[in-house]
C-alpha positions as CSV (number, residue, x, y, z in Angstrom):
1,X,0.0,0.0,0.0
2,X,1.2,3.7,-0.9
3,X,0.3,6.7,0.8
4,X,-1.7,9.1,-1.4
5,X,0.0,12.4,-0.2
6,X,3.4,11.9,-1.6
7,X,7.2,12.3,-0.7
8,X,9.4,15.0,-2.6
9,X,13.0,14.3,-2.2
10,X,16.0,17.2,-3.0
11,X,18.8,14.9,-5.0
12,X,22.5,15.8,-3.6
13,X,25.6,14.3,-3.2
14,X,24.3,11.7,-0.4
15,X,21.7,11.0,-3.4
16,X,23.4,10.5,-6.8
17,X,24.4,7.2,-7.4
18,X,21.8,5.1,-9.6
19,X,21.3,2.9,-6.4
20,X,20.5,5.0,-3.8
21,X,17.7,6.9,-6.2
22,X,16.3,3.7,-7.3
23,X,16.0,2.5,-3.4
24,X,14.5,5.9,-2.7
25,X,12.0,5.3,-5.6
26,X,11.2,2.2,-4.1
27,X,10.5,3.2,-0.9
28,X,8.4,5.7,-2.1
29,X,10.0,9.1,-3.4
30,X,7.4,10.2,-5.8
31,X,8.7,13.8,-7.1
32,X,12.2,14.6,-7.4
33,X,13.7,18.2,-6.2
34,X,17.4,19.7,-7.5
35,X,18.2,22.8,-5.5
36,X,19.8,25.1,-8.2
37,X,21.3,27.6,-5.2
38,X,24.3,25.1,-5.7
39,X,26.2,22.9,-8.3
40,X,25.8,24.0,-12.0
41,X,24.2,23.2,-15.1
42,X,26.9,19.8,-16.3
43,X,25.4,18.6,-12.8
44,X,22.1,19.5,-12.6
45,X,21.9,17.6,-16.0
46,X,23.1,14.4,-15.0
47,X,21.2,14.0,-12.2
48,X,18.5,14.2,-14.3
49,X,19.7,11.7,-16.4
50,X,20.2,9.7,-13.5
51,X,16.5,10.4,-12.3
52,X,15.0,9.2,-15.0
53,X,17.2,6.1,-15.6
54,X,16.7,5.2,-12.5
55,X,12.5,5.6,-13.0
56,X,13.1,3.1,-16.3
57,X,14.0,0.6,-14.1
58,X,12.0,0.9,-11.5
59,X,8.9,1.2,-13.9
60,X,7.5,4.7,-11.8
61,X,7.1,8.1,-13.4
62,X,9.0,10.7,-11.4
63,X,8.2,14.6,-12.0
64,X,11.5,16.8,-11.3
65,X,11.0,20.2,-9.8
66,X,14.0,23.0,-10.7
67,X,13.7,25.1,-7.3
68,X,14.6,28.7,-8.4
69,X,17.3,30.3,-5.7
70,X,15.5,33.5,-6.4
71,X,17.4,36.7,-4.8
72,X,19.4,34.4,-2.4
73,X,22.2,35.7,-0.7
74,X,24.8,33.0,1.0
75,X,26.5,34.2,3.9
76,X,28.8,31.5,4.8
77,X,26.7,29.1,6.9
78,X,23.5,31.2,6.5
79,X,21.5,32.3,3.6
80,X,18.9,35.3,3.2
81,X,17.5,37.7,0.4
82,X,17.8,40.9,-0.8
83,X,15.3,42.7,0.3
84,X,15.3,44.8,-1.8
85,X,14.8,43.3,-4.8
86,X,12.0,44.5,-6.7
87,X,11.5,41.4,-8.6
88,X,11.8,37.6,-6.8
89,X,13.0,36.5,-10.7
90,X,16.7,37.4,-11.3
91,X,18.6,36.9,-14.6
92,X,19.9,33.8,-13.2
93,X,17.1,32.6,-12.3
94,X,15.7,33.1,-15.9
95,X,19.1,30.8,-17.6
96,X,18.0,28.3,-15.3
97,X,14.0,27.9,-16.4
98,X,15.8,28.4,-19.8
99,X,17.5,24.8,-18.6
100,X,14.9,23.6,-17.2
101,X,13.0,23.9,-20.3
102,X,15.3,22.4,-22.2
103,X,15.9,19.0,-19.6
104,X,11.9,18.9,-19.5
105,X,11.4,19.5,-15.8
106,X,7.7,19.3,-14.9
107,X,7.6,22.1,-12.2
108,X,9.2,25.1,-11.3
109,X,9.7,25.9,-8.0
110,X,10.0,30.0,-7.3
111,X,11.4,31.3,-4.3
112,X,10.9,34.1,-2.1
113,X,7.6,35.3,-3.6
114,X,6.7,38.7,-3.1
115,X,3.3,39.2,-4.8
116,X,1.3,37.5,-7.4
117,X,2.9,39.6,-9.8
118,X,6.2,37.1,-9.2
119,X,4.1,34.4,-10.1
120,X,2.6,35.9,-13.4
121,X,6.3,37.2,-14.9
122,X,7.5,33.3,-14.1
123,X,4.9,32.6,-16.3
124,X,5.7,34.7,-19.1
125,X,8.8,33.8,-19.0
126,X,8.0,30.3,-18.8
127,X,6.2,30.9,-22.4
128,X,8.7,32.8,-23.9
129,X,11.3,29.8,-23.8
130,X,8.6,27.7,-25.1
131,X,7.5,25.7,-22.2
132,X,4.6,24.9,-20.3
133,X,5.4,23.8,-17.0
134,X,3.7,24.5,-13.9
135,X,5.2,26.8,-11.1
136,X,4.8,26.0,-7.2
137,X,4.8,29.4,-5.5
138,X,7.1,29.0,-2.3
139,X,5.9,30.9,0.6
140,X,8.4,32.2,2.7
141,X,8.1,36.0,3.2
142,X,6.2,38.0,5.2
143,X,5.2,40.2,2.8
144,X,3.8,36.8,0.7
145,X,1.1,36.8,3.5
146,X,-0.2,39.6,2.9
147,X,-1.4,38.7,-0.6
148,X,-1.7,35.0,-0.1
149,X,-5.0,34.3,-1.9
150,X,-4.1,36.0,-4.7
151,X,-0.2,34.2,-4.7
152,X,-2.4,31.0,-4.5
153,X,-5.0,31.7,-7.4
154,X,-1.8,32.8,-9.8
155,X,0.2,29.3,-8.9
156,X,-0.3,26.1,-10.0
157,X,0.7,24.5,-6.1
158,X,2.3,26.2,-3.0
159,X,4.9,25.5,-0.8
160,X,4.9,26.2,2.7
161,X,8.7,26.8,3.0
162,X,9.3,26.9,6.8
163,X,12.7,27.4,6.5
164,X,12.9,31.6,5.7
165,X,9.8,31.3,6.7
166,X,10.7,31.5,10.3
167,X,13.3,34.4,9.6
168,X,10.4,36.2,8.7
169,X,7.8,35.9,10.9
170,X,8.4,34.7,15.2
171,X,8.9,31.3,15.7
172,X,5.9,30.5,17.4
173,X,3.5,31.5,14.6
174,X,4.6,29.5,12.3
175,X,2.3,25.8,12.9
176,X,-0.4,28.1,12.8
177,X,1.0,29.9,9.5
178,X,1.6,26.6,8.0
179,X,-1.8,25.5,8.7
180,X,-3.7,28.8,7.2
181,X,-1.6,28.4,4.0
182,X,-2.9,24.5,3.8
183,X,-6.2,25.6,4.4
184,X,-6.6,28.3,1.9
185,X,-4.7,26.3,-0.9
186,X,-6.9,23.1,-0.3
187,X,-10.0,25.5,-0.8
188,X,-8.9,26.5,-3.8
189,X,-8.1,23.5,-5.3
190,X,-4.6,23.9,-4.8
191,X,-2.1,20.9,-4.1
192,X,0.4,22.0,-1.3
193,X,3.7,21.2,-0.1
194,X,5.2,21.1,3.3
195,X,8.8,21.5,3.6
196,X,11.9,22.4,5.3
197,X,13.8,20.4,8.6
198,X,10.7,18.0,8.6
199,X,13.3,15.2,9.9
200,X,16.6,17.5,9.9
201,X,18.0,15.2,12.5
202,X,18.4,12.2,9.9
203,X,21.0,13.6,8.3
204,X,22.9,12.2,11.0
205,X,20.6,9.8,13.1
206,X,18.9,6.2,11.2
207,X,15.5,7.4,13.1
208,X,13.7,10.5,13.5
209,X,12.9,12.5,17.0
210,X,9.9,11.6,18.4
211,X,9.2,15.5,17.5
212,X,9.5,15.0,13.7
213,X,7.3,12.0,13.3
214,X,5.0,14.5,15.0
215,X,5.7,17.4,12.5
216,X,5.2,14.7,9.3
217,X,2.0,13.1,10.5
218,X,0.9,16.5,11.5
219,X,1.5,18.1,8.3
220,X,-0.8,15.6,6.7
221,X,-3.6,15.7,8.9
222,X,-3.7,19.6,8.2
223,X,-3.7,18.2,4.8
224,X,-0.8,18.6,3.0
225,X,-0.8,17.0,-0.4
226,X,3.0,16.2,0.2
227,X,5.6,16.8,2.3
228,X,9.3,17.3,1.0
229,X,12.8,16.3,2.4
230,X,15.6,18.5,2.0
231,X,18.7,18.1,3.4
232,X,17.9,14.4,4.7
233,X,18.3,13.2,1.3
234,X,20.7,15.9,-0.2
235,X,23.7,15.2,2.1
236,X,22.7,13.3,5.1
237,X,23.8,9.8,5.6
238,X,20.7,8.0,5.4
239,X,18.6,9.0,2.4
240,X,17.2,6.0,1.7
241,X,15.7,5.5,5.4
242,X,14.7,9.3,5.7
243,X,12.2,8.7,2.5
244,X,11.4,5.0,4.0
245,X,10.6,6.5,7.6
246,X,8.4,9.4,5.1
247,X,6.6,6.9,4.1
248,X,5.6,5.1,7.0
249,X,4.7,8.4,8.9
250,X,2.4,9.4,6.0
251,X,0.6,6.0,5.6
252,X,-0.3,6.1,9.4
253,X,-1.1,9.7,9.1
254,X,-3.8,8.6,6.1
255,X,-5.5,6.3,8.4
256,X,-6.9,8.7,10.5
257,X,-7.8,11.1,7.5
258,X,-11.1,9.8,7.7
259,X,-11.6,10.3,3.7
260,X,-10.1,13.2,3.3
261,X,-8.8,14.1,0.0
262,X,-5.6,14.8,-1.4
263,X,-4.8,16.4,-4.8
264,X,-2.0,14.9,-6.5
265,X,0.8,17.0,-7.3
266,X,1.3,15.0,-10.9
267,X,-0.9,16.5,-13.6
């Protein structure tokens, strides 16, 4: 049995061998992330390759989401935004879509949305390189919230993006952030991601915290239509049990859904 909500997993050096993604796939990893903020375009290229050899084999059809860095700025350790940007697209951000395009990715994944408005230029760039894909809108700024419906009615899926997120906006306000996002993106037909440290501690650890299980099975009850891993499957040491573990949270989760119903992210 396979849960219905599915597992998005960011590929990485812990991830890029033709084994590990075709154990992942068979425990479940259903949509496959690559974090353009690093590596460059000779990589990002054969882990595609490697994605969908590896989805040959195991006879499963796996959409790949480019995730845009957007107006990131890495401070050694830590990462933010320029704030002020006046645009959440940047010319970098438009060679990779051109990529993108090119590698037929199914989604696009733009960060640090400001307004609809970011939402609509993706778009239009999008057509202007000749491609259709869909774009998942990431929220993650404060000023995002202000304008969420309409962010929500421009994109074809949201992410709740926890991570900036929480530089943005206390600490504390965030489950019940995360929850009004869900909410307003299931009532408008919207699929919607959770994501960001959902079981950081994997990276490191075979098992989750007791905590994180709680966050997963959580996240689906609020009725997320997937739930993505970042880091636990990008460089941590046990990618293949971080989307195994996924999978069992979810399942359990769905029991209790009570018929609840999720949209799939594949369209």
């Amino acid at each position: 049995m396979n849960s219905k909500a599915q597992i998005i997993a960011t590929i990485g050096p812990a991830s890029e061998r033709p084994e590990i993604l075709i154990s992942m796939m068979r425990h479940q990893m259903d949509v496959v992330r690559l974090n353009f903020s690093w590596g460059g375009f000779e990589e990002k290229k054969s882990h595609i390759e490697m994605v969908r050899a590896a989805a040959r084999k195991t006879g499963r059809r796996i959409p790949i989401i480019v995730d845009l860095p957007g107006p990131r700025i890495q401070e050694k350790d830590f990462h933010t935004y320029d704030k002020s940007a006046v645009c959440s697209i940047t010319e970098r951000d438009k060679d990779f879509i051109k990529f993108g395009i090119e590698q037929r990715a199914d989604y696009f994944a733009l960060s640090f949305v400001g307004s609809e408005k970011d939402v609509l230029l993706c778009r239009k760039i999008i057509k202007s390189f000749g491609g259709k894909q869909l774009i998942i809108a990431k929220i993650e700024r404060k000023i995002a919230l202000e304008s969420l419906d309409k962010i929500i009615a421009a994109a074809d899926a949201v992410m709740v993006a926890r991570g900036d997120l929480g530089n943005e906006v206390p600490l504390e306000q965030i489950p019940f952030i995360q929850d009004r996002i869900i909410k307003k993106s299931k009532a408008a037909r919207k699929p919607v991601i959770t994501a960001t440290q959902m079981m950081l501690s994997m990276t490191e650890n075979p098992t989750p915290t007791r905590a994180e299980v709680t966050d997963v099975a959580n996240a689906i009850l609020q009725g997320s239509d997937a739930v993505m891993l970042s880091e636990e499957t990008a460089s941590g040491k046990y990618p293949v049990e971080s989307v195994a573990m996924m999978e069992k949270i979810v399942l359990e989760a769905e029991r209790h859904l009570k018929g609840k119903v999720h949209f799939d992210i594949l369209k």
